[in-house]
C-alpha positions, 0 to 999 in steps of 0.5 A: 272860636270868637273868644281867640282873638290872638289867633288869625288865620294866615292868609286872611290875616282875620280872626277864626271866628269871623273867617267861620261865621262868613263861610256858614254864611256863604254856604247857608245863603248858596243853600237858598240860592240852589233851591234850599227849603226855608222855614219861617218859623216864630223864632225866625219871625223874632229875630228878624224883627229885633233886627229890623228894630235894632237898625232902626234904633242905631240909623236914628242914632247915628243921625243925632251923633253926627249932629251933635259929636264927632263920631270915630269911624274905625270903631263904627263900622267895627260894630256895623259888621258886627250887628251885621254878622250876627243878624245873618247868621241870626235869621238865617240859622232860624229859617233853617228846616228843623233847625231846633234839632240842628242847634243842638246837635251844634251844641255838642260840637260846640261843647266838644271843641271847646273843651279840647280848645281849653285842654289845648291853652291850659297846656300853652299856660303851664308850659306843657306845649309852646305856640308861637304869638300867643301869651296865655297869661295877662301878668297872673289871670290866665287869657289863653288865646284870648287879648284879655281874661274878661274874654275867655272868662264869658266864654266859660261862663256860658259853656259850663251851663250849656254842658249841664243843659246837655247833660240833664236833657241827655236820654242816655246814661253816657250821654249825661255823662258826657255832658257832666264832664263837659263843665270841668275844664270850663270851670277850671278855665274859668277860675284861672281867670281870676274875673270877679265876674265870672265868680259871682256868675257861676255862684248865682247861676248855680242857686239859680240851677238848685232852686229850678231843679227842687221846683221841678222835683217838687211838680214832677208826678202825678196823685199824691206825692210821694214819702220824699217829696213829702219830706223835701217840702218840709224841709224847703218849709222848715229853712226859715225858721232854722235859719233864725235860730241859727243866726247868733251862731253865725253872725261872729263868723261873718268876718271869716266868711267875708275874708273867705269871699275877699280871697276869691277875688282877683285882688283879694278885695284890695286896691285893684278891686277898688279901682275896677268899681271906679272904673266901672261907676265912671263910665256908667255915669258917662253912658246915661249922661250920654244917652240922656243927652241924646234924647234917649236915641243914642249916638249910634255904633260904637264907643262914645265915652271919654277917657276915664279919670281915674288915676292911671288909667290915662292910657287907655284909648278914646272913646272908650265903652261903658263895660256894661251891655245894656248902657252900651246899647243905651248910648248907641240906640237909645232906649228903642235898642234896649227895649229890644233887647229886653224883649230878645231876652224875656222872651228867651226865658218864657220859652225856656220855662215853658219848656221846663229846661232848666239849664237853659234858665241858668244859662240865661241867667248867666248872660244877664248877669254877665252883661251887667258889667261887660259888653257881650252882645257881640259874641256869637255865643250869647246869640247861639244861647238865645236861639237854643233857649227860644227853639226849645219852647217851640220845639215843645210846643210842636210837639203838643200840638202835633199829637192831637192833631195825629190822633184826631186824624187816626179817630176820623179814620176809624170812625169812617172805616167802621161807617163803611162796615155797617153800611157795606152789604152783608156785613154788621 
């Protein structure tokens, strides 16, 4: 519910998201405190330290933003409670017992509410329903509960993948089936709001999907692979040379084929699309010169960049973000932040491919991309994502060391029990 930032509750007069996220908090610390068991598993051991190097990379960068600018304290500490919401819920959730089973029952939950959330908007968007104080639509791209279209677009881009991960790790036929419905209204969602980012996100995560699942088609038995195998390697072996000899067919359709991409977009390739690129290409100027100025520490939480020059943009407020994850980490923490943060998520995608989840890779895959040109290391779900993708390499890797651990047990079992057969009188 962090993305229905038009939706406060009535008499706390916050946002749900936040009102949610500090009472699991409260109940998950009131846990501890009346004796609750704590795990300090390696994920924990991770997220605790990221966090401890992200406070260190933001206190530095604080220290030379307020020697060398002005700092703005409203956006400050807006970011301040945001790192600290995330890392409470972050290592909390982590030192949980069994947490990795825990995090994916959530996951269906979070699948199931976000599907009946979007039914509920898509509704207020074609006048199905009415809600008060709530404009689903920002002129002709569809924001639902959402201030902006950016915001719901990131929020289906990572549910689409989470449904399809529950789906393909699904032990039941109507739970894959579940899963698989799960990705309609995310992705229908998510069109309607005509972002450009969420398009090529969805694109590329699905080739990313394609190209895991034939890999793992490709390894799965064991001997000598099978008549289908067989011939889907030839065919993945013969793609290259078809695409060569097929190029001269292809190349006087360009055109057409770029048309087709153009209408994809928000503008259809027009002027709006133009401004955006500019918009863009200003403030990561703006962040490396930032940061670079810094002594690549940063100048702490918050925005840091000037009013964009660009024409009819004079209304936008300062200071302003570089809309881009990891140059907005660059000018707040330095290059210690994005290190740490590069280091969050690599080890999110080993852990992923070890565990041979390849939904989990795409929706990794999807955070990536997205963070490119948008800030998203503040909404929890990107942090619920990291946290399944590191559990299901630890969770698998439990497993395989448990099982010969029992077994060894069971053999020194059975080798003792039959010692004391031969050795007890009368017998053997």
């Amino acid at each position: 519910m962090s993305y229905a930032t038009q939706l406060t509750v009535p008499v706390l007069q916050s946002g749900y998201g936040e009102t949610f996220l500090v009472l699991w908090i409260l109940l998950s610390t009131g846990r501890i405190v009346a004796g609750g068991r704590m795990e300090a598993s390696p994920v924990f051991v991770k997220f605790a330290g990221f966090w401890a190097f992200m406070a260190l990379a933001l206190g530095l960068g604080t220290i030379v933003g307020h020697l060398t600018g002005v700092l703005y304290l409203s956006p400050l500490l807006h970011d301040l409670a945001a790192y600290l919401l995330l890392a409470s819920v972050t290592c909390l959730a982590a030192a949980e017992p069994d947490a990795g089973r825990h995090l994916r029952d959530c996951a269906w939950w979070v699948v199931a509410i976000a599907n009946v959330g979007l039914a509920i908007q898509v509704g207020l968007g074609w006048g199905w329903i009415s809600q008060s104080g709530v404009n689903p639509w920002y002129w002709d791209r569809f924001c639902g509960w959402s201030d902006n279209p950016n915001q719901l677009a990131l929020y289906c881009a990572l549910f689409g993948p989470l449904a399809l991960h529950l789906a393909t790790t699904a032990t039941k036929p109507w739970g894959k089936f579940l899963g698989l419905c799960g990705l309609i209204l995310p992705f229908y969602v998510g069109r309607l709001t005509k972002s450009d980012t969420y398009l090529y996100t969805t694109i590329l995560t699905g080739l990313m999907f394609l190209g895991l699942r034939v890999r793992t088609w490709l390894k799965t038995g064991d001997g000598t692979p099978s008549l289908s195998r067989q011939i889907g390697l030839l065919f993945i072996i013969g793609l290259l040379p078809l695409a060569v000899t097929v190029t001269p067919y292809i190349l006087p359709e360009f055109s057409s084929a770029e048309a087709f991409a153009k209408s994809l977009t928000k503008d259809k390739g027009g002027q709006a699309t133009e401004d955006t690129m500019e918009l863009r290409l200003f403030l990561w100027g703006e962040a490396v010169d930032k940061g670079l100025r810094s002594g690549s520490l940063g100048m702490g939480p918050g925005p840091h960049m000037k009013r964009p020059a660009v024409t009819n943009q004079q209304f936008l407020p300062r200071p302003f973000e570089a809309h881009s994850t990891f140059l907005d980490l660059y000018s707040q923490g330095g290059m210690i932040a994005v290190l740490a943060l590069m280091w969050i998520i690599v080890s999110s995608a080993i852990s992923a491919w070890r565990a041979k989840y390849d939904a989990l890779l795409a929706l990794l895959g999807s955070i990536v991309i997205f963070s490119t040109p948008h800030l998203i290391i503040r909404h929890p779900i990107v942090w619920f994502a990291l946290m399944l993708c590191l559990f299901a390499g630890s969770q698998r890797t439990t497993a395989a060391t448990r099982i010969p651990s029992d077994g060894l047990y069971v053999a020194k079992r059975a080798s003792h029990r039959s010692r004391l057969l031969v050795s007890w009188p009368g017998k053997g």
